[in-house]
C-alpha positions in Angstrom: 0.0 0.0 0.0 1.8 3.4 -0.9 2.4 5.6 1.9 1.3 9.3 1.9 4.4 10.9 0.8 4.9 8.2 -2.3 6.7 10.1 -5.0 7.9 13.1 -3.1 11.6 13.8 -1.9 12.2 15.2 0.9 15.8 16.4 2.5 16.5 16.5 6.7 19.6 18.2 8.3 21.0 17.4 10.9 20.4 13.1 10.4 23.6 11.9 11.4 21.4 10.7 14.7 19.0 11.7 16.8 15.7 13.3 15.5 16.7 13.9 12.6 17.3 10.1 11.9 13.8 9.5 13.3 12.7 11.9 10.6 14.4 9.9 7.6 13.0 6.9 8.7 9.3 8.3 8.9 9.5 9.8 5.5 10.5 6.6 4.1 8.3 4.6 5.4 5.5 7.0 3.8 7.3 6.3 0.6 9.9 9.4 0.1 13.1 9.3 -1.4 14.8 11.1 1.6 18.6 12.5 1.2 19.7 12.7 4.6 22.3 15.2 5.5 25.0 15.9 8.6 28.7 16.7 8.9 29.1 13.0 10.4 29.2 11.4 7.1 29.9 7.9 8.0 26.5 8.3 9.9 24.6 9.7 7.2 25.8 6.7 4.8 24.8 3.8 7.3 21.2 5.7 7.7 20.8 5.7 4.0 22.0 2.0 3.8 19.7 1.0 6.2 16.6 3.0 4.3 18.0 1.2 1.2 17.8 -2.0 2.6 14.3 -1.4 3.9 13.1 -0.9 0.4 13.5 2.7 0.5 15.5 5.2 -1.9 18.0 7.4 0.0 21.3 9.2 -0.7 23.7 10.4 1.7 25.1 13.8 1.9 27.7 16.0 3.8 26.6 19.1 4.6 27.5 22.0 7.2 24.2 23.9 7.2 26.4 27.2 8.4 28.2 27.0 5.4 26.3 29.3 3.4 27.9 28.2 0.0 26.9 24.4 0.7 23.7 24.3 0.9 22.3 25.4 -2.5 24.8 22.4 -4.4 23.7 20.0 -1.9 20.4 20.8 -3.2 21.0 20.9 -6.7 22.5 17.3 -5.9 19.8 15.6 -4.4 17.2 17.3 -7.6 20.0 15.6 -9.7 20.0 12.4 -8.2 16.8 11.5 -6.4 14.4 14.0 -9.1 13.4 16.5 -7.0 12.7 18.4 -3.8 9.3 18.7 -2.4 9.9 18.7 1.3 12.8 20.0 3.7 13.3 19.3 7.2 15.6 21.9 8.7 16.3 19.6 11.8 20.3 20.5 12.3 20.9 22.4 15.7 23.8 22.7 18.0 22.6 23.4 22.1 24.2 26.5 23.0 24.5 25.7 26.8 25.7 27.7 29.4 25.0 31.1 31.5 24.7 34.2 30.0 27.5 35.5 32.2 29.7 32.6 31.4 29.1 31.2 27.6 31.8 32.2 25.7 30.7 34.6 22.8 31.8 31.6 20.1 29.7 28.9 21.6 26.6 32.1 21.3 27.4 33.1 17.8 27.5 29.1 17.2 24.2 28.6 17.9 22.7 31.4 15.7 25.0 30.2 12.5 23.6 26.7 12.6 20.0 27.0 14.3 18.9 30.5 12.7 21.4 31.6 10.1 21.3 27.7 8.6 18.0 27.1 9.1 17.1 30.7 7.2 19.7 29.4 4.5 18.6 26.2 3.3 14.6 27.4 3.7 15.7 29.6 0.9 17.5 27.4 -0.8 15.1 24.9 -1.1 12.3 27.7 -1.6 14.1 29.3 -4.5 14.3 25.5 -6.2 10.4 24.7 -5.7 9.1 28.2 -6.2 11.3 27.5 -9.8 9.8 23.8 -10.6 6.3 24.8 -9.3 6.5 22.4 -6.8 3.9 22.8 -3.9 6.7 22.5 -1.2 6.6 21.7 2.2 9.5 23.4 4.7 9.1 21.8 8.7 11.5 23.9 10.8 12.8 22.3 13.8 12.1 24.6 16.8 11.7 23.5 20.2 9.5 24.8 23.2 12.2 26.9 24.0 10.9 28.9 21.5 9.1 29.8 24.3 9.4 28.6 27.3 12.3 30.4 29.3 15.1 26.7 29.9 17.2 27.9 32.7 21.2 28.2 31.7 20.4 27.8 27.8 20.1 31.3 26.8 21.6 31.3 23.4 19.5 28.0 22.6 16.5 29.7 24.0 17.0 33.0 21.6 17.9 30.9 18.4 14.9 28.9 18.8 12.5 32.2 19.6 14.4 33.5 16.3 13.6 29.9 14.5 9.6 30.6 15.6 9.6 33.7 14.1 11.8 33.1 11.2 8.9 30.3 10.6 6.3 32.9 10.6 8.2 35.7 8.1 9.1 33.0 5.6 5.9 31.4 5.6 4.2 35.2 5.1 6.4 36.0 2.2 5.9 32.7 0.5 2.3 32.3 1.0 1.3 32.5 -2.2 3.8 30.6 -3.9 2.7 27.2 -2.9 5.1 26.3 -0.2 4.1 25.7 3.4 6.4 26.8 6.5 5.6 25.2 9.3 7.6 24.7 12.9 7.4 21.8 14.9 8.4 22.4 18.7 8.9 19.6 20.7 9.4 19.4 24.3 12.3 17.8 26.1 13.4 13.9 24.5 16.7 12.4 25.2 18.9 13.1 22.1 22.7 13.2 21.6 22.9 17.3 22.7 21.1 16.0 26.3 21.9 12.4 26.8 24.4 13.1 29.3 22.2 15.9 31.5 19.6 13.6 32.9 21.0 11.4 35.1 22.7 13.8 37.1 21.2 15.4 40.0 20.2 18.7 38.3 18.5 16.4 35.4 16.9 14.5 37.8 15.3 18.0 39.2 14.0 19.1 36.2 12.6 16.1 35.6 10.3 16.6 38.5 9.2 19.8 37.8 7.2 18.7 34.4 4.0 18.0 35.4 4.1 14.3 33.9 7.8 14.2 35.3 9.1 12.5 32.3 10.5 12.9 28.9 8.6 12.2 25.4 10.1 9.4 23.3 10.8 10.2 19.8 7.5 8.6 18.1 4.9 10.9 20.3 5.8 13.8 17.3 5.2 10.9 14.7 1.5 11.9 14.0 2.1 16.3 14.3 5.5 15.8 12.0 3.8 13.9 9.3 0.8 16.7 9.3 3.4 19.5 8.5 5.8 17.7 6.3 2.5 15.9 4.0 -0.3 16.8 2.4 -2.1 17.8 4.6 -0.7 21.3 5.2 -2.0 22.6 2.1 -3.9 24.9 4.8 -1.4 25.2 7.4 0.8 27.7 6.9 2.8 30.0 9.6 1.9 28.1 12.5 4.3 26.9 15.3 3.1 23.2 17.0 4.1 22.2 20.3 4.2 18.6 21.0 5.8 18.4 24.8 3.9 16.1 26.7 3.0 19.6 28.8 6.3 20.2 29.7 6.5 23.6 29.1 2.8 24.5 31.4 3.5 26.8 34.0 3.7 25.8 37.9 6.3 22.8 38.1 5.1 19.4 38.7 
């Protein structure tokens, strides 16, 4: 039975592990050729082999989304190879961790080149491509609730992500009538490779307890609200930031 993305190619950031090689594997599933996209290359390649393998068709690609001059060739490679691009995920993100009195100034500018300034990047990339083939184009912008919701000692994350929301928004406004839908998906706290290593400790264990479920969400439990942004059926959503968090970013602790 064909899935609902069947003939539709698709490109995620940021898939070397984590969400974004959650992502690649839902797309394929529903059918899409998916490139899949990191500076971990030799993670990339075993993701699309195991796509591959499934049945799937996937290519593997290197890509720093804060080099600028990447992106659009990266692009122009997977249209080459895979015949087309009707869906980006812009899922590449560093954490940005650390007090605002203490982060060094690189670690700051860090996490604006890759969350904002490479997420605004490829959008545009890919936008320019599908606004050229007259492809009705889906763009799913990985925010995160602390777009926002104020995360105590991740400042820089916090203000890339608010930039993300509202980077959703503009792009979305100026490209409203060119067919393409810009949507953000914001998930709440799940245990990735930027976090693994915060929760067991005692101040992980604390904030743990103060969501009002006092848990985290596993990757699958934005299955249903990813699939509604990056598929067909945001031909009427447009703009519009979702929050998937399991209530993890309510007010008044747990």
């Amino acid at each position: 039975m064909p899935g609902r993305l069947s003939g539709s190619t698709a490109v995620v950031t940021g898939a070397s592990g984590g969400l974004g090689a959650h992502f690649a594997r839902i797309l394929a599933r529903e059918g899409a050729a998916v490139a899949v996209t990191a500076r971990r290359v030799a993670m990339v390649e075993a993701l699309a082999a195991e796509i591959r393998e499934a049945g799937g068709r996937a290519l593997a690609l290197p890509l720093d989304v804060a080099d600028a001059d990447a992106v659009g060739p990266a692009l122009d490679r997977v249209i080459a190879e895979l015949g087309g691009l009707d869906i980006l995920i812009n899922n590449a993100g560093v954490g940005g961790e650390g007090l605002a009195l203490d982060v060094p100034i690189e670690e700051f500018d860090r996490a604006f080149a890759v969350n904002v300034r490479g997420t605004f990047v490829c959008a545009r990339e890919a936008a320019k491509r599908m606004i050229a083939s007259g492809t009705e184009g889906r763009i799913v912008n990985i925010a995160s609730i602390a777009s926002h919701t104020v995360l105590p000692g991740l400042s820089a994350y916090c203000g890339s992500k608010a930039a993300v929301a509202m980077l959703t928004k503009s792009l979305a406004r100026e490209w409203a009538r060119k067919g393409i839908a810009v949507n953000a998906l914001a998930p709440g706290y799940i245990e990735t490779d930027i976090n693994a290593t915060w929760w067991p400790t005692e101040g992980g264990q604390r904030q743990l307890k103060l969501f009002p479920r006092r848990r985290l969400m596993d990757a699958d439990d934005l299955d249903d609200a990813f699939l509604l942004l990056a598929g067909p059926s945001a031909k009427r959503i447009t703009g519009s930031l979702i929050t998937v968090d399991d209530g993890q970013s309510l007010p008044g602790g747990g």
